[in-house]
C-alpha positions as CSV (number, residue, x, y, z in Angstrom):
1,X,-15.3,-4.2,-1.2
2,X,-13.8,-2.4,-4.3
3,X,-10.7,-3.2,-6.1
4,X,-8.7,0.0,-4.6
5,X,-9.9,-0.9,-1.0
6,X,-8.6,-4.6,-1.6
7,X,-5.5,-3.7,-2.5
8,X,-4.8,-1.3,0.3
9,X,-6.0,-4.5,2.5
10,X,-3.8,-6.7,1.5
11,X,-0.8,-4.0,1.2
12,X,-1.7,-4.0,5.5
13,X,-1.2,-7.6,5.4
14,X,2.1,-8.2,3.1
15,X,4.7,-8.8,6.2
16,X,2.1,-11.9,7.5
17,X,1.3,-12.8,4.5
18,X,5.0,-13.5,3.5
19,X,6.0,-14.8,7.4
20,X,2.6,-17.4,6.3
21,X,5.0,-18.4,2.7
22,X,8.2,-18.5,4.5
23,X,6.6,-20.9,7.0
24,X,4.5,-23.2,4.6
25,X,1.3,-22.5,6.6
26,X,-0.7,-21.7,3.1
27,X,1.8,-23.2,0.4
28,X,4.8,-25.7,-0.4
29,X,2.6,-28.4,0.3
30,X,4.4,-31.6,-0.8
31,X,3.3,-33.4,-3.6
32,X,-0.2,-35.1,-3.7
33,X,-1.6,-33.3,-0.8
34,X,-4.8,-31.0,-0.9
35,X,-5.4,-28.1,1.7
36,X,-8.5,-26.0,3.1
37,X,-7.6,-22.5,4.5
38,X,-9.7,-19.7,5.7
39,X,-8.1,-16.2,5.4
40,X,-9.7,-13.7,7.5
41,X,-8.8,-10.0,7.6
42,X,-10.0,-6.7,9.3
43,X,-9.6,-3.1,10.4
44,X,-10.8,-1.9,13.9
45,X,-12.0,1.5,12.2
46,X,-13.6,1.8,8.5
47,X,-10.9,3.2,6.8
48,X,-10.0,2.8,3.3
49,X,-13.3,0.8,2.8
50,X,-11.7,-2.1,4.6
51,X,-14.5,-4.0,6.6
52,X,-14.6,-5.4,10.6
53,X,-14.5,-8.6,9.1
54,X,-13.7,-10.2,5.8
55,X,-13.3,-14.0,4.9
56,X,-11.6,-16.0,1.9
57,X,-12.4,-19.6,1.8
58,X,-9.4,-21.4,-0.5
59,X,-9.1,-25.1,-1.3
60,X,-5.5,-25.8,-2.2
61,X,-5.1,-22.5,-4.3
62,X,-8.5,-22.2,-5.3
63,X,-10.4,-19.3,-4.1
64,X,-14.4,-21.0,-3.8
65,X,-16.0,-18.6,-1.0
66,X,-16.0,-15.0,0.5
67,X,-17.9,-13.8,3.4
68,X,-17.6,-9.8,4.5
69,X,-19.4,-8.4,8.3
70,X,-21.8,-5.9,6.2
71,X,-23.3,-8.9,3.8
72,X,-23.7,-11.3,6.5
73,X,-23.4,-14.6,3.3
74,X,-21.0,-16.6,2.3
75,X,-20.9,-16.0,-1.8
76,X,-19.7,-19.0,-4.2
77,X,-16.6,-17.7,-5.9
78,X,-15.0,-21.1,-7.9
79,X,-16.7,-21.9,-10.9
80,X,-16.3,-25.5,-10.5
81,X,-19.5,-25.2,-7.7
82,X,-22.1,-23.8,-10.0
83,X,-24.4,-26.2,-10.6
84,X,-22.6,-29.1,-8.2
85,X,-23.1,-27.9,-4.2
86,X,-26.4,-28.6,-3.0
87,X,-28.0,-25.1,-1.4
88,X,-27.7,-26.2,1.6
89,X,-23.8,-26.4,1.4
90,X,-24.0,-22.0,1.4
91,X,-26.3,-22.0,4.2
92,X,-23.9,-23.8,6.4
93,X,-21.3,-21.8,5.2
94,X,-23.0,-18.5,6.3
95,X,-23.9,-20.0,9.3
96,X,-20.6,-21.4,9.8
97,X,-19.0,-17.8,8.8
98,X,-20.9,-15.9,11.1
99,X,-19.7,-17.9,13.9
100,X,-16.3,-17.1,12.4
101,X,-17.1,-13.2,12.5
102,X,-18.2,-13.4,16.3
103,X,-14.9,-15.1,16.9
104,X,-12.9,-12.6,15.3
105,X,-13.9,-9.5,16.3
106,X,-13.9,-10.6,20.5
107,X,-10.1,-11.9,19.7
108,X,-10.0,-8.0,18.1
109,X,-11.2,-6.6,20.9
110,X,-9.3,-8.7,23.2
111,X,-5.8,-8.1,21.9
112,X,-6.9,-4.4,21.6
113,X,-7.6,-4.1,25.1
114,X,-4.0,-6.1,25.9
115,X,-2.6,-3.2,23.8
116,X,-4.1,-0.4,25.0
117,X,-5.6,0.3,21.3
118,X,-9.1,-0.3,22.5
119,X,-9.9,2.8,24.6
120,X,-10.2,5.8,22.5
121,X,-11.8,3.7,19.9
122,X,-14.8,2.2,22.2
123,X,-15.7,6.2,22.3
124,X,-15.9,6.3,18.7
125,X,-13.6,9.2,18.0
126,X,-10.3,7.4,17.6
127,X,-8.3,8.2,14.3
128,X,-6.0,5.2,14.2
129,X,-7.0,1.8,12.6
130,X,-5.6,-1.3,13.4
131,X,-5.6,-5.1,12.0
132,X,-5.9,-8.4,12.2
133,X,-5.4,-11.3,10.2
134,X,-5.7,-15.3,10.7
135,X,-5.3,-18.0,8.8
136,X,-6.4,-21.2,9.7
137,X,-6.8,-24.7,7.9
138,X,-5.5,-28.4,7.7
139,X,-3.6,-30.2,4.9
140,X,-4.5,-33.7,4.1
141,X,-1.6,-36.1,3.1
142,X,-2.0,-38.6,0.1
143,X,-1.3,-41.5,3.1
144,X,-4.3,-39.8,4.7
145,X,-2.8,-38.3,7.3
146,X,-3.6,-34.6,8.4
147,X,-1.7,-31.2,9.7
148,X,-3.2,-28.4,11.0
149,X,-2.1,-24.9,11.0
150,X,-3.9,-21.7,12.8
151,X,-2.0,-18.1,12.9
152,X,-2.8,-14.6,14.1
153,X,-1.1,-11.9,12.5
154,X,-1.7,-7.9,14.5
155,X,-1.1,-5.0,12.4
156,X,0.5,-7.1,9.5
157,X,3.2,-9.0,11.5
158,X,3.2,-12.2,13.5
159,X,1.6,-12.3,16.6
160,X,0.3,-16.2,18.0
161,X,0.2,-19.7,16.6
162,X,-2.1,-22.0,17.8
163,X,0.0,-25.2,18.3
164,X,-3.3,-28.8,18.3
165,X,-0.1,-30.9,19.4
166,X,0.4,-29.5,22.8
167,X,-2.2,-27.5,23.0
168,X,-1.4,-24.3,23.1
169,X,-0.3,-21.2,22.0
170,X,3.1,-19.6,20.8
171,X,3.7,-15.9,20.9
172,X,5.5,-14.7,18.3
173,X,6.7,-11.4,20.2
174,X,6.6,-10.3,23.5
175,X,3.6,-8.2,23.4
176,X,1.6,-11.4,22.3
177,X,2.4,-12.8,26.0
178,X,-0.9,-11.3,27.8
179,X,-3.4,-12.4,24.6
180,X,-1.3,-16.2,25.2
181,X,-1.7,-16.5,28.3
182,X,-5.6,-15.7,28.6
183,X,-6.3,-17.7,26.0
184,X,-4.6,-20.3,27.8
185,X,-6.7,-20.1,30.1
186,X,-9.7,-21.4,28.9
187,X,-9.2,-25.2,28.7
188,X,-12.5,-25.6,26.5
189,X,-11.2,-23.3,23.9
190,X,-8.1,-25.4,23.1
191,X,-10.0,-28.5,22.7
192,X,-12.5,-26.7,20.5
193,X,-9.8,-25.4,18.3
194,X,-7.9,-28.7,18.4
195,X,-11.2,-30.6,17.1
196,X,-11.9,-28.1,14.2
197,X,-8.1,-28.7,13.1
198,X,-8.3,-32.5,13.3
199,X,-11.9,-33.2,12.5
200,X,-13.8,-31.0,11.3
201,X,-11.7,-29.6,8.9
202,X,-10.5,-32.6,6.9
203,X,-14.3,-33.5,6.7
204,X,-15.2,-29.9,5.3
205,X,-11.9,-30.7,2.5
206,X,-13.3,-34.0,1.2
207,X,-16.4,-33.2,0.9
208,X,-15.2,-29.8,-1.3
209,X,-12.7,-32.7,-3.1
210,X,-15.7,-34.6,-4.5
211,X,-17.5,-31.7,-5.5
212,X,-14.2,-30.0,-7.4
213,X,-13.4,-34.0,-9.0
214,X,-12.4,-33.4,-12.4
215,X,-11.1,-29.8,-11.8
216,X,-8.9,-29.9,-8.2
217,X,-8.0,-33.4,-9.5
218,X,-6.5,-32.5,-12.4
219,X,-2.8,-32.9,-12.9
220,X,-0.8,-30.9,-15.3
221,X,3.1,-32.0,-15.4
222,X,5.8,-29.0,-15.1
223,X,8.0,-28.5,-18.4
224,X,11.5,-28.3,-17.1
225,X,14.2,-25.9,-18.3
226,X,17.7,-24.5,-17.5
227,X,19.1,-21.4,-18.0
228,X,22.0,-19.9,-18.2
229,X,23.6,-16.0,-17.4
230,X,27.0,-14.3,-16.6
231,X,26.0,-10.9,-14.7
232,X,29.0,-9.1,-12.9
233,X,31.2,-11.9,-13.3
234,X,28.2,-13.9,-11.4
235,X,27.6,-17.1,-13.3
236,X,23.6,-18.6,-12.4
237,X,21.6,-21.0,-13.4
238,X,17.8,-21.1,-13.4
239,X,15.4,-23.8,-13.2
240,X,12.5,-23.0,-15.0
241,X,9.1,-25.4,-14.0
242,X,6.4,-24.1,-16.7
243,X,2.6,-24.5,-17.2
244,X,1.7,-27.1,-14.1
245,X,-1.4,-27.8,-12.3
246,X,-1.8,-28.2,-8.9
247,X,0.5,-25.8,-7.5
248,X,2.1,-27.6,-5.0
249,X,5.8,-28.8,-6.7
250,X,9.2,-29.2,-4.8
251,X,12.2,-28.0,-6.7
252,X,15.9,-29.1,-5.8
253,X,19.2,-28.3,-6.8
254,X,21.8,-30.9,-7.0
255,X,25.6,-30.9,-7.1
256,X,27.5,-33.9,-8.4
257,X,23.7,-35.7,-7.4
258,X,24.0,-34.5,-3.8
259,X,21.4,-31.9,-3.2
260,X,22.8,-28.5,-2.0
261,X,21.3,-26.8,1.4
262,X,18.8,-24.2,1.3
263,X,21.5,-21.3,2.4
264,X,23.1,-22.1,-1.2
265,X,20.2,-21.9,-3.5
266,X,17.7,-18.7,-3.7
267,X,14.1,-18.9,-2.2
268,X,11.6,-20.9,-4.6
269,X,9.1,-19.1,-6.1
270,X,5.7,-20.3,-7.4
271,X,3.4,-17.6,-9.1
272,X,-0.3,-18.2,-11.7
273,X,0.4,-17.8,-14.9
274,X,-3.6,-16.8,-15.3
275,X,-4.5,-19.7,-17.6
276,X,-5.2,-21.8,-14.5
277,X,-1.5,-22.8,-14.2
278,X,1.7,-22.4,-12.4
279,X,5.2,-21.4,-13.2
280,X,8.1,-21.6,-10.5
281,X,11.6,-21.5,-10.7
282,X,14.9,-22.3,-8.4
283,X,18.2,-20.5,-9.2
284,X,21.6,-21.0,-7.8
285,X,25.1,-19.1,-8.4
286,X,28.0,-22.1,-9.8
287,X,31.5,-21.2,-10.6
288,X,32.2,-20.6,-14.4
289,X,33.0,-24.0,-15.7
290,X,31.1,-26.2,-13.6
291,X,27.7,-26.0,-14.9
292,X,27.8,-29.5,-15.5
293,X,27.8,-30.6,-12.0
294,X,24.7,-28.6,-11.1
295,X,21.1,-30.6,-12.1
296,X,17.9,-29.5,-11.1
297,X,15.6,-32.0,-9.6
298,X,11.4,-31.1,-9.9
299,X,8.6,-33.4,-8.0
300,X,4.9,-33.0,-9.1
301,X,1.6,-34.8,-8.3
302,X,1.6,-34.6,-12.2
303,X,5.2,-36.8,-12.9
304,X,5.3,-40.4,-12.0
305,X,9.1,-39.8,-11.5
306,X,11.1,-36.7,-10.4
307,X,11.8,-34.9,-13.4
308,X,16.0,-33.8,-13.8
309,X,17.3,-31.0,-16.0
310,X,21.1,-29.5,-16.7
311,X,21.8,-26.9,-18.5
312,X,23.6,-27.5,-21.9
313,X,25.1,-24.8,-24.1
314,X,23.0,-24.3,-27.3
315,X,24.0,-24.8,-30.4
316,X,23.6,-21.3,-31.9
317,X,25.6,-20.3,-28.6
318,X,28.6,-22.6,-29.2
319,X,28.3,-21.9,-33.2
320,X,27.9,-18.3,-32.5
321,X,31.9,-18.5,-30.0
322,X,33.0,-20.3,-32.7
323,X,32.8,-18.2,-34.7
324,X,34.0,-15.4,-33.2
325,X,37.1,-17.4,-32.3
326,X,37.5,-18.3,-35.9
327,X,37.3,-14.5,-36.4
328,X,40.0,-13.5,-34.4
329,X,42.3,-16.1,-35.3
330,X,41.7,-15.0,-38.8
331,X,42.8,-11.1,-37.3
332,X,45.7,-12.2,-35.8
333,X,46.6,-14.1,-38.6
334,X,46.4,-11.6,-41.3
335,X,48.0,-8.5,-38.6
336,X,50.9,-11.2,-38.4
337,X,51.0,-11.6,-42.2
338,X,51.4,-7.8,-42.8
339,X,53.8,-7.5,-40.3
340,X,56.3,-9.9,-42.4
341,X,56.1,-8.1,-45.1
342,X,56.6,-4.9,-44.1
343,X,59.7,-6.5,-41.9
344,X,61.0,-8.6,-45.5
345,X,60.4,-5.5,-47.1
346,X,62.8,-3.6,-44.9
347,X,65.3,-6.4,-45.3
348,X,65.4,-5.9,-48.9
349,X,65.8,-2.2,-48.8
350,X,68.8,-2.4,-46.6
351,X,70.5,-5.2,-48.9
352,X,70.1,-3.1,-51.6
353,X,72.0,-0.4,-49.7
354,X,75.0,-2.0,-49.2
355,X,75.2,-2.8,-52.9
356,X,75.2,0.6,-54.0
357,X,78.1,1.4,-51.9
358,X,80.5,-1.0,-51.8
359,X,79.8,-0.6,-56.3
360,X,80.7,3.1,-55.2
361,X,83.8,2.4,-53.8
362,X,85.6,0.5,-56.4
């Protein structure tokens, strides 16, 4: 797939994508915890160059395989597994992969058919395209301990999340009731899909883990800054993590050490610097005056401590209002000077008067 036809693939699959950040499926996973996630996408028609079937293969944020319906291979893509996974590793990829394809495009057609979409396209003359994206994975815990996570998105919005716990599944809109409830259905499915999560998938992590130690081990520490800016008589402060590796980091605000709730603070962002690294940053709007109450609190794998920042006033800045104060003193000064000569002036000129006359007089 070219560049152009990527983009337009993954402009289709923006809403899910974001539902997937808001939720913490792919990201915002706490400190010292590694993930493996499959992202696979697909259009029901080729248009735009988008393929039936398309796979991404990430561990943590590391992007390490691709798999597409028309090559039929799963193709290394991390350059920390050149010349460290065994051959055999890619052919149980592929093989793995393909199963993966099959899988996808019956769900497609399924949820097609529960739709009504499928019809018109089974005769090959249909001009609209439709979509489908999952995600599916497990995050393992530094005590060891496991999650699993497995979401359908349809046409770029959410549509069902597999739940291991129950089993089963839960429909994000109503439309998504029929797909549920056949799935449901099939008892073997649910136990298939709950063993992958829990078993499978942690296995396939550590054994990715040992071949990425060095590189997916690393840990880079977050510097940590404040900032400071007056916008429409808005005061905010920024908290500014910069040049970290991995990019899972939690960043708090507190005030007077209490942290604030989430409806106070903005949404935390996390983005790649393209170095390898991360940068995030937190912000929160504070009433003029009471900066110093507000500190920001950052945890890394990288820190053996949480790392706190405030934001202080510089000294250029304070030298800079002092300045300016001195300034205007010096103004109001020198207006008020003026003034009382011009007044003691006028004083003298009518003194003056009244001499000449009252000499006039006698």
């Amino acid at each position: 797939m070219g560049p152009r036809a990527r983009r337009a693939l993954l402009l289709l699959f923006l809403p899910f994508l974001l539902f997937l950040l808001r939720t913490g499926a792919a990201h915002r996973r706490p400190p010292r915890s590694h993930s493996l996630s499959y992202l696979f996408m697909g259009a029901s028609v080729p248009d735009l160059g988008l393929p039936l079937f398309e796979a991404l293969g990430y561990v943590d944020d590391q992007l390490f395989v691709s798999y597409n319906h028309e090559s039929r291979r799963a193709e290394p893509r991390a350059q920390w597994l050149e010349g460290r996974a065994p051959s055999q590793l890619w052919l149980q990829l592929s093989q793995s992969l393909k199963g993966w394809d099959h899988m996808f495009i019956v769900d497609f057609w399924t949820i097609m058919d529960n739709h009504n979409h499928s019809k018109v396209t089974k005769l090959g003359v249909s001009s609209e395209s439709h979509t489908l994206q999952v995600i599916l994975g497990c995050e393992v815990r530094e005590d060891n301990s496991t999650r699993g996570f497995w979401k359908y998105g349809y046409d770029g919005q959410s549509y069902l999340e597999f739940r291991p716990e129950t089993p089963d599944w839960r429909a994000a809109e109503p439309r998504a009731w029929a797909t549920k409830l056949e799935w449901e259905a099939s008892t073997i499915r649910a136990k298939q899909n709950r063993a992958y999560l829990e078993r499978d998938c942690p296995m396939q992590l550590q054994s990715l883990l040992a071949l990425g130690t060095g590189v997916l081990d690393r840990q880079v520490p977050p510097l940590l800054k404040v900032t400071h800016r007056v916008a429409s008589a808005v005061t905010t402060l920024r908290c500014q993590a910069l040049n970290f590796y991995p990019q899972n980091i939690t960043m708090r605000w507190l005030k007077d050490r209490r942290p604030l709730e989430a409806k106070d603070v903005e949404p935390q962002d996390v983005l790649p610097n393209g170095d390898g690294t991360y940068q995030g940053w937190l912000a929160v709007a504070v009433p003029p005056g009471e900066e110093h109450r507000y500190t920001c609190l950052v945890e890394h794998p990288g820190l053996n401590q949480p790392l706190t920042a405030t934001w202080e006033p510089s000294v250029s800045s304070t030298l800079v209002v002092g300045t300016i104060s001195g300034i205007a003193v010096c103004v109001v000064l020198f207006v008020i000077g003026v003034l009382f000569r011009i007044f003691r002036k006028r004083q003298a000129s009518r003194g003056a008067m009244g001499d000449y006359v009252l000499a006039e007089c006698e």
